[in-house]
C-alpha positions in Angstrom: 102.3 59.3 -109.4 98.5 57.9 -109.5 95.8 59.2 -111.8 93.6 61.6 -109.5 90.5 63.2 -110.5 88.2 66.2 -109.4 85.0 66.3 -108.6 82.4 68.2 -110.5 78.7 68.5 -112.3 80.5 68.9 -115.5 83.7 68.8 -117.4 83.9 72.7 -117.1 83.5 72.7 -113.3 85.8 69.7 -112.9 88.6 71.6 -114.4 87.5 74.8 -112.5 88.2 72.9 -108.9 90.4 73.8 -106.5 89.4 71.3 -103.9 91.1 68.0 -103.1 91.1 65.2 -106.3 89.9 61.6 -105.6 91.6 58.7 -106.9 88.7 56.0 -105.7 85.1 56.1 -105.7 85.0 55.9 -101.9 87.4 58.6 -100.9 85.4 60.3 -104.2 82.5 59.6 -101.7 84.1 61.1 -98.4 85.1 64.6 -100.5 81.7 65.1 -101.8 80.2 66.8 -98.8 76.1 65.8 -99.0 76.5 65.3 -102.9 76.3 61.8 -104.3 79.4 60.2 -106.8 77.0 59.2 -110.1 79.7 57.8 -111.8 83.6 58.5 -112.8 82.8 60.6 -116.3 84.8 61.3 -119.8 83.6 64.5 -120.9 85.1 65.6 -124.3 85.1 69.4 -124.7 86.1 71.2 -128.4 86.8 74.4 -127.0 87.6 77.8 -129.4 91.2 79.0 -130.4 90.4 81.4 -128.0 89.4 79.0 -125.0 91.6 76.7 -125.3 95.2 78.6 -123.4 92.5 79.4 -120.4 91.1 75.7 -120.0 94.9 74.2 -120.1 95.8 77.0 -117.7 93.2 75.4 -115.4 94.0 72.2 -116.0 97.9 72.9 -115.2 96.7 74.7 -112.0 94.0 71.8 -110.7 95.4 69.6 -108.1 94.3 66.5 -110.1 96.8 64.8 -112.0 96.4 63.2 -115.4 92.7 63.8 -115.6 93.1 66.0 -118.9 94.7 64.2 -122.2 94.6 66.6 -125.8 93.5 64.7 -128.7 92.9 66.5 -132.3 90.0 66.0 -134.6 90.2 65.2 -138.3 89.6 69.2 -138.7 93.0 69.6 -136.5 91.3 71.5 -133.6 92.4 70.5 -130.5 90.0 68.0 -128.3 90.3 67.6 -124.5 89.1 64.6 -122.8 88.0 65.7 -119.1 87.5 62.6 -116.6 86.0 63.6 -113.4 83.5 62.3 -110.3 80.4 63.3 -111.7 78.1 65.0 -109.1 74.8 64.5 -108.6 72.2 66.0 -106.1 71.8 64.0 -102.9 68.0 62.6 -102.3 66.8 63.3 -99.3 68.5 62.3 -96.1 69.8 58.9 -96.8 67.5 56.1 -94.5 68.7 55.2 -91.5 69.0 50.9 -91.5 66.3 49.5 -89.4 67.8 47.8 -85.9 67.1 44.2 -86.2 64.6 43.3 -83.5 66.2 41.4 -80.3 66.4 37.8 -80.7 63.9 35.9 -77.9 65.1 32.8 -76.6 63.1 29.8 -78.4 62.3 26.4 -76.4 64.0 23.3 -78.0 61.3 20.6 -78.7 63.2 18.3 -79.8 63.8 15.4 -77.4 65.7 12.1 -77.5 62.8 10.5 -79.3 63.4 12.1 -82.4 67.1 11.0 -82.6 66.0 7.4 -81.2 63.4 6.7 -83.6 65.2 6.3 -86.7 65.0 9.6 -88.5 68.9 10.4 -88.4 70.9 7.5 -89.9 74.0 6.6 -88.5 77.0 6.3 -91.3 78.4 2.6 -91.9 81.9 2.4 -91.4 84.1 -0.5 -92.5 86.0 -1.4 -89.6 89.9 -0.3 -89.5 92.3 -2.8 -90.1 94.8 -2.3 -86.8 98.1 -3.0 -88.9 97.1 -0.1 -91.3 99.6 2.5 -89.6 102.2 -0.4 -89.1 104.8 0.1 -91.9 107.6 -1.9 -90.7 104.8 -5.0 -89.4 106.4 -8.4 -89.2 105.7 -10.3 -92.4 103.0 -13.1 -92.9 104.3 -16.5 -92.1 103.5 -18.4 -95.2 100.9 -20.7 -94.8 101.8 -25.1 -95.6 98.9 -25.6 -97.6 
């Protein structure tokens, strides 16, 4: 089972959720319903004695899994790390991409002068030697010098 993690404007809310957890940014994205994902947060919360059953109740009963972990301070209180899509108000409707404008049909001007004259160069090749592919060629007779 993956890590999944709620969404929420703060550690408290996170934990208070009830709706569907996110294990990615985008599907993060898809569940936030007009909000906007600001970033995938650790909050750490030192709750009371008294707070603390409630907060791991909610924990236990969130649909997220593994988004909690209990650490304890050097005073021996307990310390919950919270890590959940942080929420952030939308701006304004998002902009709408501008359409790219319809490509016109340009004249070529170029003509065969321009490749006759000298301004493209032609590569030098060294000529191929026809026996290159022949692996099984007959020998050279040797020559009576």
């Amino acid at each position: 089972m993956s890590h999944t993690y709620p969404l929420g404007k703060t550690a408290r809310d996170a934990l208070k959720a009830t709706g569907e957890p996110a294990r990615t940014r985008y599907e993060a994205e898809d569940l936030a319903d007009g909000s906007v994902i600001k970033a995938l947060e650790t909050e750490w919360l030192t709750p009371s004695a008294a707070d603390l059953p409630d907060l791991l109740a909610l924990a236990e009963a969130n649909p997220a899994h593994r988004f909690v972990q209990n650490y304890e301070d050097a005073a021996g209180n307990t310390v919950l790390a919270v890590t959940y899509w942080k929420l952030a108000k939308a701006a304004t409707k998002p902009k709408a991409k501008p359409k790219p404008e319809p490509k016109t049909e340009t004249e070529d001007h170029t003509d065969d002068l321009y490749f006759r004259a000298g301004r493209t160069k032609k590569s030098k090749q060294k000529p191929v030697d026809p026996n290159q592919l022949d692996l099984f060629g007959q020998p050279k007779a040797p020559s009576a010098d």
